[in-house]
C-alpha positions as CSV (number, residue, x, y, z in Angstrom):
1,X,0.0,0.0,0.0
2,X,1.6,3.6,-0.9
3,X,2.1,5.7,1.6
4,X,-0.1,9.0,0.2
5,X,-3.5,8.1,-1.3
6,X,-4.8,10.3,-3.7
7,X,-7.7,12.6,-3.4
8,X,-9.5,11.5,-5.9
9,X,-9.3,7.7,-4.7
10,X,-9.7,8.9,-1.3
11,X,-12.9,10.7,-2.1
12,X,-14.0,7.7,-3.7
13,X,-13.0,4.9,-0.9
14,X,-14.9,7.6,1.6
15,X,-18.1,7.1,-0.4
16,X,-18.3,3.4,-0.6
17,X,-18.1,3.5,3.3
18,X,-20.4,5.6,3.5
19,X,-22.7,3.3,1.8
20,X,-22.4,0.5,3.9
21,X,-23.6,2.1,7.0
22,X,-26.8,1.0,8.6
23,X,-29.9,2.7,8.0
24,X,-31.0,5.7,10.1
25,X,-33.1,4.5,13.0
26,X,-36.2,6.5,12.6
27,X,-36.3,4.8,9.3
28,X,-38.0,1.4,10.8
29,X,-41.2,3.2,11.9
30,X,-41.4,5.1,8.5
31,X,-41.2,2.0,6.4
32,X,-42.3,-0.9,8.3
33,X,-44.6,0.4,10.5
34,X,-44.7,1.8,14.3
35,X,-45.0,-1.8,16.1
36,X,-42.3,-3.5,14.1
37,X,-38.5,-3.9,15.2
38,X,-36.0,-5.1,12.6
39,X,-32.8,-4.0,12.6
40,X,-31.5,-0.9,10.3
41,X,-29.1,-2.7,8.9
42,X,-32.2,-4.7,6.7
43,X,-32.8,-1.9,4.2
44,X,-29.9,-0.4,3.7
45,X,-29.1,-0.4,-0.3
46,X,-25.5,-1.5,-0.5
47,X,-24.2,-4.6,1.6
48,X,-20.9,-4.5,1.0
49,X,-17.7,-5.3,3.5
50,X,-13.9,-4.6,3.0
51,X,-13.0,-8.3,3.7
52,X,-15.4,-9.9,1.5
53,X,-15.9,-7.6,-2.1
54,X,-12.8,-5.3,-3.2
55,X,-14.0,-1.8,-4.8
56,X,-12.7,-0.9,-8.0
57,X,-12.0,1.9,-6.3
């Protein structure tokens, strides 16, 4: 790995994490309905993790 990453990459790698984060929480009422309790982590659109799928980043 180089030591000085790019800003372009860098702005790039920053907005694939940002995609794998959870849901917000006041999300679950809004879609699912007040009574129900899944976790945020259920409808957020890109499931991706570092370990498992590499960015072409």
């Amino acid at each position: 790995m180089t030591r000085y990453i790019h800003p372009a990459k860098k702005a790039r790698l920053a907005k694939k994490g940002r995609q794998t984060r959870w849901a917000p929480f006041w999300t679950i009422p809004k879609v699912y309905g007040p009574s129900k309790r899944i976790h945020p982590g259920r409808h957020t659109s890109v499931k991706r993790s570092w370990r498992r799928q590499n960015t072409k980043a």
